[in-house]
N, C-alpha and C positions, 0 to 999 in steps of 0.2 A: 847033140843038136847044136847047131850053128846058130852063131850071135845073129838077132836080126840089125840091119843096117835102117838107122834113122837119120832123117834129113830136115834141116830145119828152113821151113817155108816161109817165116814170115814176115819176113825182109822183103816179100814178091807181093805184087799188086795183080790183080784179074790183067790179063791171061797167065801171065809169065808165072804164077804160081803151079797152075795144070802143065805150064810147059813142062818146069821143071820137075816137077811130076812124072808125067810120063816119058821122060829123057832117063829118068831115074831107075824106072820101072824096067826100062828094056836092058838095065847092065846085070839083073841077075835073071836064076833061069824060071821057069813055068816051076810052079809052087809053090817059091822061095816069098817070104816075107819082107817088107819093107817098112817103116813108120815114119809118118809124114807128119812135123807138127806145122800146124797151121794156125792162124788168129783166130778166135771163138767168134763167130758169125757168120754172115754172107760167105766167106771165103772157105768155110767146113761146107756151105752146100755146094759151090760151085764146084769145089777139088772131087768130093763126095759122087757127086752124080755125075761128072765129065768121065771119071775113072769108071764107075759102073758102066756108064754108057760105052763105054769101051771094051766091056767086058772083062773087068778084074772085076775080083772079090774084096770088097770094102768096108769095115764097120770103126767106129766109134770107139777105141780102149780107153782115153780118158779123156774128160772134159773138163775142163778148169775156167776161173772167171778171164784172163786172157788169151790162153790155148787149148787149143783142141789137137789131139792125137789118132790121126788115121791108120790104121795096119793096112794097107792091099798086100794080095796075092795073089801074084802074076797068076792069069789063067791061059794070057796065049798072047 
């Protein structure tokens, strides 16, 4: 099994964190993993639900009192 590649978000402020996001999303292929840290708040739902709504696969691996950890995988 190959390494998954994590990126760290949260340096990025709404939008530019989904950008990077989904700029991120398209360098690997359909069902490959990716982990997205991001700040614990507002910016876990907006990455969260921007990427579902786009139809990846997104949940929550960790949650800390500064960062929050996304896994998507690519679904198309």
């Amino acid at each position: 099994m190959s390494d998954v590649k994590q990126l760290n978000l949260t340096t990025y402020g709404c939008p530019l964190h989904y950008i990077k996001a989904r700029e991120a999303i398209q360098t690997i292929d359909v069902d490959q993993s990716i982990n997205f840290l991001v700040n614990t708040g507002e910016a876990v739902n907006e990455v969260l639900n921007s990427l579902t709504n786009d139809g990846q696969q997104c949940e929550i691996t960790s949650n800390d009192v500064l960062t929050t950890t996304i896994s998507v995988r690519r679904k198309k």
